[in-house]
C-alpha positions, -999 to +999 in steps of 0.1 A: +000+000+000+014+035-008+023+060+020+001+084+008-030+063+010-028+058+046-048+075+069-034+087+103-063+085+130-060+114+154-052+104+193-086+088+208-078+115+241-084+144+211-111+137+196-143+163+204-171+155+216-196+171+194-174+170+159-202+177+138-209+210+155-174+215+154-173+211+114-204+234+116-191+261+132-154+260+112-177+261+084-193+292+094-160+310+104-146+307+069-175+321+053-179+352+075-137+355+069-141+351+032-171+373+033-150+402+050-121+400+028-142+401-002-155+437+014-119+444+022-109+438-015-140+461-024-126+489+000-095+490-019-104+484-047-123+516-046-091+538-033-068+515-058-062+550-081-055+572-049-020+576-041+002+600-016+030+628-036+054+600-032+032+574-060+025+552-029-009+536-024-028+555+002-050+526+019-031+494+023-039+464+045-026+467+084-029+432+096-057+422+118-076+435+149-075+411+180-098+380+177-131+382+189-160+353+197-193+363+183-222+339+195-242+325+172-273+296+165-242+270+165-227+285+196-194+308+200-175+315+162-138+329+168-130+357+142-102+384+131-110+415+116-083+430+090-072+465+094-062+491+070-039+523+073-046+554+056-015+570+043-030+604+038-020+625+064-056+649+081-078+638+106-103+623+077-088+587+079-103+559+059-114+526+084-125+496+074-156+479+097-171+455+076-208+453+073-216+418+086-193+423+116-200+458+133-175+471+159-193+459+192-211+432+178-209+403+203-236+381+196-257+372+160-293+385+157-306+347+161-295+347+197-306+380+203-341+363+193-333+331+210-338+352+241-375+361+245-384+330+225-369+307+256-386+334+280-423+326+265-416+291+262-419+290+299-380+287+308-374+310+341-350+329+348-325+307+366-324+279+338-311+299+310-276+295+316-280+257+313-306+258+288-279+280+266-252+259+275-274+232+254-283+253+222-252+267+220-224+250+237-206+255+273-185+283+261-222+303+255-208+333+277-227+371+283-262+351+287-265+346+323-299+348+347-284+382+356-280+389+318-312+381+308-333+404+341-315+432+320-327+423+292-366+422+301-361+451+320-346+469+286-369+449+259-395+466+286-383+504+284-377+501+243-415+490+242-428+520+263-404+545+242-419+526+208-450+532+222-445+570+219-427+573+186-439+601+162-458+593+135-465+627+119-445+623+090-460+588+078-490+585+058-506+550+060-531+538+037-538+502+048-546+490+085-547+452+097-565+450+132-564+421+154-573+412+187-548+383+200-553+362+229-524+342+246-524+334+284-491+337+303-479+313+325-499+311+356-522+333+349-558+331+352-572+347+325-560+348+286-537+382+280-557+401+253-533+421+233-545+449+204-522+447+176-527+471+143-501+469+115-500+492+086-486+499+050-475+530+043-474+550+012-441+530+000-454+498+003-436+489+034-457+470+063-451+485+097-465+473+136-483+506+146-499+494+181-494+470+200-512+473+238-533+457+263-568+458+261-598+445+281-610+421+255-620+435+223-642+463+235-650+493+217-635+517+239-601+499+240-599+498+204-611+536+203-580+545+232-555+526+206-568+548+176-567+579+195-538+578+202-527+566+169-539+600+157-528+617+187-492+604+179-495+621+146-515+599+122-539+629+110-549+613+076-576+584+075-564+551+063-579+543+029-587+503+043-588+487+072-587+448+074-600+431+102-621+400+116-657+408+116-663+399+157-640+434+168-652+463+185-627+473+166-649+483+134-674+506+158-642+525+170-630+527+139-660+549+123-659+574+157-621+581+150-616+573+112-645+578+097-637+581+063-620+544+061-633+519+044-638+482+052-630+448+047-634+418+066-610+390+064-616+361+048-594+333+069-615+347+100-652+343+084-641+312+065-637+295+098-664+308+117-688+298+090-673+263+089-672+262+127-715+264+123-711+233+102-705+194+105-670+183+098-685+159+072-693+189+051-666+211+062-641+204+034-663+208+003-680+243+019-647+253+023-638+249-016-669+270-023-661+301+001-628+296-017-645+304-049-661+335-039-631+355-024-607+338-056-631+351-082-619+375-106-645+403-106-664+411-079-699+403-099-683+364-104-678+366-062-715+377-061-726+342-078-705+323-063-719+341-031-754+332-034-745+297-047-733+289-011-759+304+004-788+288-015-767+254-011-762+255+023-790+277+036-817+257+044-795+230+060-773+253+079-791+286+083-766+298+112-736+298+090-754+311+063-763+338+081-724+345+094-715+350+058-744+373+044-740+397+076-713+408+061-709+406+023-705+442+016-673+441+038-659+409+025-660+424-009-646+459-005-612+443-018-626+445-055-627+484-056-586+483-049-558+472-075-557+438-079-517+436-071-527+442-032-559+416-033-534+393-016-523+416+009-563+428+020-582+402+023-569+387+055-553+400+089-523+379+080-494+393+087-512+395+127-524+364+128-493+345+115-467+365+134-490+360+169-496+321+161-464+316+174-463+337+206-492+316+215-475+285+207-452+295+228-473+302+257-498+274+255-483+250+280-462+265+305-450+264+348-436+294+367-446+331+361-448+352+336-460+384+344-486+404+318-460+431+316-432+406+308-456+389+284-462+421+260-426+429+264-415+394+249-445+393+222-434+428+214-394+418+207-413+389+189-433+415+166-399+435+161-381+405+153-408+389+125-414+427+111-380+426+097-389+395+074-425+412+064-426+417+028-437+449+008-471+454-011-472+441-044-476+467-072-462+498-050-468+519-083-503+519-075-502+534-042-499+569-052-529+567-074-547+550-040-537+585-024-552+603-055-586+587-056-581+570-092-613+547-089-605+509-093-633+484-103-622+446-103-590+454-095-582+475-125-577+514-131-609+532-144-605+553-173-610+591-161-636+612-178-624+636-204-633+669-192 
């Protein structure tokens, strides 16, 4: 056998315990070091043409910065950042901090998340440091019991100064409104918690409340829109999307009157199947389907009294659940047909919450309502960053004009 095909085994005494995780995170240190050299390279490539009197280059590389552990999902990842020197002589010196790996960063955004996900999952205090030590290794440092009281304490004061942002230079022209229920550990009652999220005039989708409320009554709903408008929110939405049971919509004509509404269609769809035998369920389904996927709103109108007159004289109740409120489930038809998607449910709520009461279903110790809006708050923060942005943006300015859409489409104006 050639020398070259034999394989030296490592020392049994060296081998690691977790070598997968080790393979992981060497992985993951090379690609955030090629990642920052390739920025380096950008860097001077950029300055490549300036040079000092003397012809020198004036940025050149300046070895490294000492090594630094940044924690991430697969636990602590040792890495060097490469200096530069700038030549030119001023105070104006070029610095290189790469984008991926700002100055003080110490720990990845996933772990930052990690945090109040463990909290709501019903970990207390005291077992993080083991907990941690299990996701991410027994060199998981800067995340003790002590670390984490800070943190709910902060998370706690960021929501209270959120709470009071100004909003006088936004203009928002759609509104989701929820009311979500969760029940924090130990606690007798389920937490109600209002939440409105809107789009403003760029498409993007923002959280705009997010509070306490005693239920869904009408006057908490009014206190969150108050003070929406108080806040600086002078201009009525154009929509508001919401499930059809809220105080919310009674609130919503006192303090927005102008706003238009639509009711959302995953929230009637099951309280219409709810009135209705499972053995049934799946086939009624398909048919409310056909209504809100029809493409005009005078197809949705057919397929809307087809489901009535087939399920009518059987199930009268749930018959009755939908026809309450057909105006509102088809307001969606007078708006472009890019944003349908986007209007016809309270999605981006109802998706983002799902999991904070996953999270909080089954639980032991205490969890405080306070600490529970905190944590469903860092949650929101966290899942807002993923939110996409509206569909067909270019038709949000002609929203703001009036232009008058009918199935979707843009009316022709009337010569004058």
């Amino acid at each position: 056998m050639l020398e070259t095909t034999i394989a030296t085994l490592p020392d049994p005494s060296g081998f690691s315990p977790d070598p997968l995780t080790d393979l992981i995170r060497g992985g993951a240190r090379r690609l955030i070091e090629q990642a920052v050299e390739a920025e380096l390279a950008a860097l001077l490539a950029a300055f490549t043409e300036d040079r000092l009197e003397d012809g020198r280059a004036r940025l050149v590389r300046h070895g490294y910065l000492p090594e630094r552990e940044i924690l991430t999902g697969v636990g602590p990842v040792t890495v060097k950042v490469p200096r530069v020197r700038d030549r030119k002589p001023g105070d104006d010196k070029i610095t290189f901090t790469p984008s991926i790996l700002p100055r003080y960063l110490r720990k990845a955004r996933s772990v930052e998340e990690l945090l109040p996900w463990l909290y709501l999952k019903g970990l207390s205090t005291g077992d993080f440091t083991e907990a941690l030590e299990a996701l991410l290794g027994a060199d998981a440092k800067g995340l003790s019991a002590k670390t984490v009281t800070r943190l709910k304490a902060d998370w706690w004061t960021e929501y209270q100064a959120w709470e009071k942002r100004d909003l006088g230079t936004r203009r928002f022209l759609y509104i989701w409104a929820d009311g979500v229920y969760f029940k924090p550990r130990m606690s007798e009652e389920k937490q109600c918690v209002l939440v409105i999220v809107g789009a403003d005039e760029y498409g993007r989708k923002e959280l705009l409340a997010m509070t306490d409320g005693f239920r869904e009554s009408t006057q908490s709903w009014r206190e969150v829109l108050l003070d929406l408008r108080r806040r600086g929110l002078k201009q009525d939405p154009k929509l508001a999307i919401g499930d059809s049971a809220l105080g919310f919509w009674t609130a919503l004509r006192e303090v927005f009157a102008t706003t238009q509404e639509q009711r959302c269609w995953v929230h009637k769809t099951m309280n219409v199947l709810n009135a209705m035998p499972k053995s049934v369920q799946a086939k009624a389904k398909a048919h409310l389907h056909d209504i809100w996927q029809a493409e005009t709103k005078a197809k949705a109108n057919v397929a809307f009294d087809f489901f009535v007159e087939t399920y009518g004289v059987k199930w009268d109740k749930a018959a009755a659940k939908l026809v309450k409120d057909r105006d509102a489930l088809l307001t969606f038809y007078d708006y472009p047909a890019e944003h349908w998607k986007h209007i016809r449910t309270s999605n981006p709520i109802e998706s983002t919450f799902a999991t904070v009461r996953h999270r909080t279903k089954r639980t032991k110790g205490c969890l405080s309502r306070k600490t529970g809006l905190a944590m469903a708050f860092k949650l929101m923060m966290s899942a807002q960053k993923k939110w996409r942005k509206l569909d067909g943006q270019n038709r949000l300015p002609e929203i703001i004009e009036g232009v008058e859409f009918r199935d979707g489409l843009r009316q022709r104006q009337a010569a004058a």
